[in-house]
N, C-alpha and C positions, 0 to 999 in steps of 0.2 A: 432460512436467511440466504440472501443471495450477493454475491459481491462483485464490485466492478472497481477494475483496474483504469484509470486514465493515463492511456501512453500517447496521447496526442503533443500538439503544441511544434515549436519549431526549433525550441534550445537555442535560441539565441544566444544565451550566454554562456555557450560552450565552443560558441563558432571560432578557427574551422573544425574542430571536431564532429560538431552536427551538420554541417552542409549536405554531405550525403547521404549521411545515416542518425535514424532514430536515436535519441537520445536515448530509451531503454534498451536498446540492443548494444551498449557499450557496455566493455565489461567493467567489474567491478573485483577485483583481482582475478576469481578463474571461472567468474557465471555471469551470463549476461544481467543487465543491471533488472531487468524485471522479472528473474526469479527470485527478490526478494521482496517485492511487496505482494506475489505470489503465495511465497512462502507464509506470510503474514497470513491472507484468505484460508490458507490452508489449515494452520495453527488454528485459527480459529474455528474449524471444524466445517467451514463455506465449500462445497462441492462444487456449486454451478457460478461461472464466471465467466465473465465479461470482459472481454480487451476491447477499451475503444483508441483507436488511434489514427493515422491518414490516411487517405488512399493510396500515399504512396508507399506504403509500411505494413499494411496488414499483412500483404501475402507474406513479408519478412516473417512478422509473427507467426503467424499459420506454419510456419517453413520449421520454426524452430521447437515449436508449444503443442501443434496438430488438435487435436479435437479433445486434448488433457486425457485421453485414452490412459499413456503409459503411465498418469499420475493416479489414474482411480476416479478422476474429476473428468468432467464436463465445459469446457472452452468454447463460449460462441464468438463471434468478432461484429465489429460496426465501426462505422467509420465518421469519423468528425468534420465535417468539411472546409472549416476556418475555426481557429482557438478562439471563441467564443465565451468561453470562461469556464469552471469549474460547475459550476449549478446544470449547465447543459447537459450535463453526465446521464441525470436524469429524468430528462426529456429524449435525448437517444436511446436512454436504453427501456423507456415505459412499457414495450411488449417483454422485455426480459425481464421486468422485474412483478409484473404481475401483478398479486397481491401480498407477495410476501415483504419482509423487511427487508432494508437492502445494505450492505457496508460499500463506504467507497475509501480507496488505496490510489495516493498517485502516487504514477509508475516510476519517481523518480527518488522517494522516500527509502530510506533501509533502517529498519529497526531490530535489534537487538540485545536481548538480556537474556538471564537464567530463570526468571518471574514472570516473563513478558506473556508468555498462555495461562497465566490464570488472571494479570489485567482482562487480556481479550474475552476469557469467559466471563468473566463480571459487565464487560460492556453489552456481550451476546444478551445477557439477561434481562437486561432491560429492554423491553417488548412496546416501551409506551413514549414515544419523544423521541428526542437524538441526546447522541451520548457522544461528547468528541473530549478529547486531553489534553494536557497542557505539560510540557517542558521544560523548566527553567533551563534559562538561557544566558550567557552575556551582556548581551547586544539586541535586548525584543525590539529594538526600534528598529527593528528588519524584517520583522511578524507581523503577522496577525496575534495578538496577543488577549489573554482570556482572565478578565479578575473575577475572583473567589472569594466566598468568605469561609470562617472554617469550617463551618456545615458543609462545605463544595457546591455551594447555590450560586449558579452565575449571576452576578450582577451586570459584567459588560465583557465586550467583545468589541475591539478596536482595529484595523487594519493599519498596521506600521505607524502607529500613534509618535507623535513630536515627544510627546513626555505619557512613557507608559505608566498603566495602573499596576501593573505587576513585572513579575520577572518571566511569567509560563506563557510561551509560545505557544501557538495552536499547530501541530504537525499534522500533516497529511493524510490523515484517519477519521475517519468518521462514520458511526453508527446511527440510523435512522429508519423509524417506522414510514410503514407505506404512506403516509402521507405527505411524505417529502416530496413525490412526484407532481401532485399539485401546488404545491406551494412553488418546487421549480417555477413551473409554468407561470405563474405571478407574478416571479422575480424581473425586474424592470432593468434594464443593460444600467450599468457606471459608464462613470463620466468618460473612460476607457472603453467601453461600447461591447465589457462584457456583464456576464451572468456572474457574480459573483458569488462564494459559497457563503463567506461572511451574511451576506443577507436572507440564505436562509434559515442559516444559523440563530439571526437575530431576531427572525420569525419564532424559532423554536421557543426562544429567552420571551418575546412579547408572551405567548402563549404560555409561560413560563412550566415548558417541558423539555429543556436543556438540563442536561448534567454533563460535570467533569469528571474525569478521573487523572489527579496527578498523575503523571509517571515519575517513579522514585530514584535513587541511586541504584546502581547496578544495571538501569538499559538505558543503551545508547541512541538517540538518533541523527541519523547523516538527514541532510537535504543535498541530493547530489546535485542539484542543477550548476553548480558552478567547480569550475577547475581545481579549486581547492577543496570544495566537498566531496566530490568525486574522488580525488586522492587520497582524502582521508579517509573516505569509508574502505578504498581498496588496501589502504594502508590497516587497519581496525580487522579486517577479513583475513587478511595472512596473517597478521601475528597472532590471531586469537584459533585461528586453523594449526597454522606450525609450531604454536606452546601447546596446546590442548591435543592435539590431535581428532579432533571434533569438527565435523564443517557446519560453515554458517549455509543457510537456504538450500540445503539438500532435499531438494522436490521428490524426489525417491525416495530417499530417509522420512520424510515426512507422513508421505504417503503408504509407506509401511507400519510407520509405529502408529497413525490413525486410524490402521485397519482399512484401508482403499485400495490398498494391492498385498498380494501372499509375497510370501517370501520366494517362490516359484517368479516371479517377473521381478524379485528387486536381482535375485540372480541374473537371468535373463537381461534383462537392463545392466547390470553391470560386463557381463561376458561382452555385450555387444561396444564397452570402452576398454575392454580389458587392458588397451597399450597407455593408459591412463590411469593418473592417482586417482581422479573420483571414480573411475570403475572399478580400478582397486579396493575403493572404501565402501562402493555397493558391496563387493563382494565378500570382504571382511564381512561385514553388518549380514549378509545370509547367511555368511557359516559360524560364525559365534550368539549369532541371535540376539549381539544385544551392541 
């Protein structure tokens, strides 16, 4: 399986924070904001990845991520050339994803639990359809939102519905067979004059090869795209780092306990922050091993 990050778009609704810079390249207490839906690809066992984001941004990324060398992974780049919608993901990325399956992460989602890699291995598992989840929420009249019945058989899929059929919100995840790539290509612009993911989704449900997977108590998900999501999730990162002692989206830490790098380069990566806590914490996690 292969997975693609979408760090395009213009964050409007961070402005001015985004005027000059990528909304994923803002931090999220002490990591930039797209080492955590990274971090996500990674848990999930996804090696080869895909940053699509602007021309005026990739070489940023490039700058920060390089070719996923020091992670044990694989990092190609493309470039979106207008926010066109979510479904375009894959149609840019058709020569990256081949023929294999593909997960797509936007780059502006953070999620976290103590459960959340054995969710993601039960969505890897399913080889036949897409598999996307669902959130209860407050407020889904701000969603896409996804009803179930108890068997978890989607009935529907709504975008920011006046009167929702449920409470679980669709977040920013999504697992789907290679045939998602052609059905992109099908997908007909909205009334907004984009490619929508909704509609491929609702492709999957016609064909009725959609499944959900709740996500339960115990993980969290931010949508940072706005100034108070963004605070909270930087808010949720410190305190669950400075009680625990534990970091969220440690691309190093990941990448070691998956077996993608020896403990020879989590050192080495950490020496090379040494005047830093997370260097520090690299280099804890080499010499205690665990």
């Amino acid at each position: 399986m292969r997975g693609i990050i979408l760090a395009g778009g213009r964050g409007t609704r961070l402005y001015p924070l985004t005027i000059a810079v990528s909304k994923q390249l803002l931090p999220v207490y002490d990591k930039p904001l797209i080492y955590y839906p990274l971090s996500i690809l990674m848990l999930a066992g996804i090696r080869d990845v895909l940053i699509i984001s602007t021309k005026e941004a990739i070489d940023q990324y490039y700058s920060l991520l390089g070719d996923g060398g020091s992670f044990g992974i694989n990092i190609s780049y493309a470039i979106q050339e207008a926010p066109r919608g979510l479904a375009e993901a894959f149609i840019i990325g058709e020569e990256f994803i081949g023929g294999d399956d593909v997960c797509l992460i936007l780059g502006d989602n953070v999620f976290h639990g103590q459960n959340f890699s054995s969710t993601l291995a039960e969505a890897t598992k399913h080889n036949v359809g897409a598999t996307i989840f669902g959130y209860s929420v407050k407020n889904p009249k701000e969603f896409g939102v996804v009803e179930f019945d108890r068997d978890l058989n989607v009935l529907s899929i709504e975008e920011k519905p006046a009167r929702p059929k449920s409470s679980y919100a669709v977040p920013g995840l999504y697992f789907y067979d290679n045939s998602v790539v052609e059905i992109a290509k099908s997908v007909k612009p909205s009334q907004r004059g984009e490619l929508e993911i909704t509609s491929i989704n609702n492709e999957y449900l016609r064909r009725k090869k959609l499944k959900v997977i709740p996500i339960g108590r115990g993980t969290v998900w931010f949508d940072t795209g706005s100034p108070d999501g963004l605070m909270q999730a930087a808010t949720y990162v410190e305190v669950m780092q400075n009680s625990q002692g534990l970091y969220i989206a440690c691309l190093e830490e990941i990448a070691w306990r998956s077996g993608f790098i020896s403990s020879k380069q989590l050192e080495e990566k950490g020496r090379s922050l040494a005047q830093t806590d997370y260097g520090q914490y690299l280099l804890n996690l080499a010499k205690t091993g665990k």
